[in-house]
N, C-alpha and C positions, 0 to 999 in steps of 0.2 A: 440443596439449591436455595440458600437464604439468599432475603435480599438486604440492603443496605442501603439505608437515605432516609432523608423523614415524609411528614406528609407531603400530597402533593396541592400545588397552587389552582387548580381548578385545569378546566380547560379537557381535554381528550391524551389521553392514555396512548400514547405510544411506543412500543417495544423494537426497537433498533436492533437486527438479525446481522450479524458478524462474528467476524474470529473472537477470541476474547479481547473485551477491553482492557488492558492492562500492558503496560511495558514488556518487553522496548517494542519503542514508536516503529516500526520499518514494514510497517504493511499498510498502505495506501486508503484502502476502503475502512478500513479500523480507525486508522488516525481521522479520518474525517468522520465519521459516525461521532470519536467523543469528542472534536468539537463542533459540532451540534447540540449535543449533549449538553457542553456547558454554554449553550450561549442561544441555544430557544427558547423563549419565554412565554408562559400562557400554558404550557402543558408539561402532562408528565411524561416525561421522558425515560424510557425502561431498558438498562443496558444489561449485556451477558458477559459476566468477565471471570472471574479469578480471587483475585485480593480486592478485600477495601482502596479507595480512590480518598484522600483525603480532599480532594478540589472539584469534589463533586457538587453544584447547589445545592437548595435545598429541595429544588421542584423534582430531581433525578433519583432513581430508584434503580441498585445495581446490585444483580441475580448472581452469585455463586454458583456457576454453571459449569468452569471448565477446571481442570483440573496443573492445566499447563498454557502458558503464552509464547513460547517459542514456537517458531515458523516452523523449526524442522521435527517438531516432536507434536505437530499436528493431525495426531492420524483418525483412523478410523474410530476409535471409542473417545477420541472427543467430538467428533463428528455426531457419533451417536446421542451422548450428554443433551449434545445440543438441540438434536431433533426428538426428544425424551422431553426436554424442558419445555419445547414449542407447543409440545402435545399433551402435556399436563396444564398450559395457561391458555390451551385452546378457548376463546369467545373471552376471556380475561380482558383483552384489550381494542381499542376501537380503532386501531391502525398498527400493522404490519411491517414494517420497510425492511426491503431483503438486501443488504450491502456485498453480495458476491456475483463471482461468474456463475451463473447456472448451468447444470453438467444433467443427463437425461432423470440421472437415480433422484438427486436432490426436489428438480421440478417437479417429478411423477408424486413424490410423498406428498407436497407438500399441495399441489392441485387435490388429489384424492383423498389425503389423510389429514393435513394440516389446517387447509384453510376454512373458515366459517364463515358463514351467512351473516355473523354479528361484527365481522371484522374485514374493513377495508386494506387492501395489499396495495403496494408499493414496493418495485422493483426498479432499481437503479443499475444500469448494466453499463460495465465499463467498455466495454466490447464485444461483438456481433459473434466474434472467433467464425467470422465467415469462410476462413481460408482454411476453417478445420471442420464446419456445419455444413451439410445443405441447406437448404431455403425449407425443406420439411423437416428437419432437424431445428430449425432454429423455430417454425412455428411451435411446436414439441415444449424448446425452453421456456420461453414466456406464457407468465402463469397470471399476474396479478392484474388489478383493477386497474394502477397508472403505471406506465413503464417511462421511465427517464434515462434520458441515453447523455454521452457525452460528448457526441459530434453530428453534424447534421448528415453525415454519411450515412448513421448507424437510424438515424430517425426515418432519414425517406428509404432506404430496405427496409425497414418494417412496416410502415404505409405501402410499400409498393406489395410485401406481403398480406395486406388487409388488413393490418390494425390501426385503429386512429385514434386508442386510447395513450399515445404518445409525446414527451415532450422531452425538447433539448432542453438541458442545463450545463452549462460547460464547467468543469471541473472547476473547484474554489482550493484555493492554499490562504495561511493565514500570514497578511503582509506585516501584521505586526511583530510575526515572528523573520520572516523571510524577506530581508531586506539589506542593504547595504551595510554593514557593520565593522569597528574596527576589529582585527587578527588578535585571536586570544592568543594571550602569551607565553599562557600555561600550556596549552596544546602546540604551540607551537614548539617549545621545549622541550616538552615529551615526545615529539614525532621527529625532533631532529632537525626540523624547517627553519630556516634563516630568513631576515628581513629581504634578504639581495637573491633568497632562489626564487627561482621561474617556479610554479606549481601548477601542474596540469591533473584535473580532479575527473574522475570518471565513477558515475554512480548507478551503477548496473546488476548486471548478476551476471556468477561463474560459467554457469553451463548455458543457460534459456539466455537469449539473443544471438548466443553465438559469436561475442565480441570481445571476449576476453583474449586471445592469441592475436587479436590484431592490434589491440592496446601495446600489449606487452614485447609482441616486435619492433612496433612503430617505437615505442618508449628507446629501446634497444639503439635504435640509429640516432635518434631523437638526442641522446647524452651523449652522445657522442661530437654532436653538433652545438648543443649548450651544454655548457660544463656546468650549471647553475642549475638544472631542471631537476625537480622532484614529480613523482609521482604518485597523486592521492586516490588509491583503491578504496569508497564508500560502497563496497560490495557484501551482497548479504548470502550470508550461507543457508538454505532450506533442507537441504536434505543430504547424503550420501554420496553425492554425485559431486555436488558443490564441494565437501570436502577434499574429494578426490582431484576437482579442479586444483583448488588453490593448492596442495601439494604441488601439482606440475608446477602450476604457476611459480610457486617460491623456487622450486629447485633451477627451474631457469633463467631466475632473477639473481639466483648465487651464483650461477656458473657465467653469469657473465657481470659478477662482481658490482653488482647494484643494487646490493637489498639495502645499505644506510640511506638509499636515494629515495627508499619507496615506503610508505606509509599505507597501513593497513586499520580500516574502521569497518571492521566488520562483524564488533562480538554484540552490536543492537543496542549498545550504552553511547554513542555517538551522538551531538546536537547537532540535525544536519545543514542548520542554517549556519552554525560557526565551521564546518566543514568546506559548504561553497564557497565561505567569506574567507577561508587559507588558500584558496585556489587564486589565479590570474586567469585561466579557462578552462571548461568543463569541455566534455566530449559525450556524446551521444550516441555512437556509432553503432549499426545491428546488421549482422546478417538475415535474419527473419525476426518478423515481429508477430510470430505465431500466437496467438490469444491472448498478448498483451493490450494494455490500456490504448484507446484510441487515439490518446492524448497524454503522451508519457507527463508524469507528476516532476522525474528529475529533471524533465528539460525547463521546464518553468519558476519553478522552485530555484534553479541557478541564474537564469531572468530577471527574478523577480531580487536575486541580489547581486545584480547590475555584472553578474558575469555573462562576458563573452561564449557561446557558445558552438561548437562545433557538430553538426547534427548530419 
């Protein structure tokens, strides 16, 4: 568990608790941990990742923690790594900040095992997962000193629960990356897409929303109606399940003679701001939004590069 970076610039020590830092970008809470990472200044900044970061500053300091950065090969012994790591730089640093959903096992260690009297916590909760918690369940989850929530929904349920060490901060994307841009040419050429097709861009996932059969019908009537339309799948595969989706998914897209029509960015090597900017409109659609983010990232992120979007 080495780390990597040089000294640090003065200021307070903080160690940033997430999946690993390291490619590929397609996990929300990760991607904003490292840029934070490269762009708070005055302190050192402590991340958990994988591989060396060449674009890391100088004031940042990155732990050799996990032993894999894909989504779907996230299991339980790097989970462990991680809570091994947390527990060997236990009082190490003078701020905590925890970047995940909290689940009962994670909270419980990390209230009785992990946290120290010499170090302030910080919990950023993307969602309340109230429609999966009770109200004594969710008191259970929240463990730290400040808890930052992402909607003002999630903040007054937890004031109305009794806590008042809480504050909104509404979810940050970086506009310098996520912006209006001309259609790369090269990607465009590899996925098949023409200056004159309609491109309708959905960026979700296979199994968890529940939105994928309804994309892939509508699509179905949808080219039928414009002979110009492609469809852009920016869907990520996690686990088992996922791949057993996109099988159906493909085999229904060949039997009804549409796979040159549909574009698949799903192996996490994807730049998702050149992905919104090949689309004409994005689509949001879900049948349950069970312990997802309060504030989905893809609806805004397609916003924020001046696509229409369908929610």
């Amino acid at each position: 568990m080495s780390a990597q970076g040089g000294s640090a610039l003065g200021g307070k020590k903080i160690l940033l608790v997430t999946r690993p830092i390291a490619p590929p970008w397609d996990e929300g809470s990760k991607n904003f941990a490292y840029y934070l990472a490269k762009n708070l200044v005055g302190f050192e900044i402590n991340l958990m990742g994988k591989n060396d970061l060449s674009d890391l500053p100088e004031n940042v300091r990155l732990y050799k923690v996990y032993t894999t950065s894909e989504i779907y090969q996230f299991n339980f012994l790097q989970k462990l790594r991680a809570l091994l790591f947390q527990f060997k730089t236990k009082d190490q640093f003078d701020i905590n900040h925890y970047f995940f959903t909290p689940t009962k096992l994670n909270s419980f260690l990390i209230k009785y095992f992990l946290k120290s009297e010499k170090t302030k916590t910080v919990q950023t909760v993307a969602s309340l997962r109230d429609d999966l918690w009770s109200s004594d369940d969710i008191k259970k989850l929240m463990f730290a000193d400040l808890i930052i929530t992402y909607s003002d929904y999630a903040k007054n349920k937890l004031n109305s629960l009794g806590f008042g060490n809480i504050k909104r901060v509404y979810p940050g994307i970086d506009l310098e990356k996520y912006q209006l841009q001309e259609k790369n040419l090269k990607l465009m050429q590899e996925k098949n897409i023409l200056p004159t097709d309609f491109v309708i861009n959905f960026s979700g996932e296979y199994v968890r929303l529940g939105a994928i059969d309804l994309i892939i019908d509508s699509f179905i009537e949808i080219s039928k109606i414009i002979p110009t339309a492609k469809l852009s799948l920016a869907v990520r595969i996690k686990n088992e399940k996922d791949f057993q989706k996109k099988e159906e998914v493909v085999e229904k897209i060949k039997k009804n003679n549409l796979l040159e029509r549909v574009s698949f960015f799903d192996d996490g090597k994807c730049y998702m701001p050149e992905v919104y900017n090949l689309c004409d409109i994005s689509l949001f659609p879900v049948q349950n939004m069970h312990g997802k983010f309060d504030i989905p990232l893809a609806v805004i992120e397609a916003m924020a590069c001046e696509k229409p979007v369908i929610f």
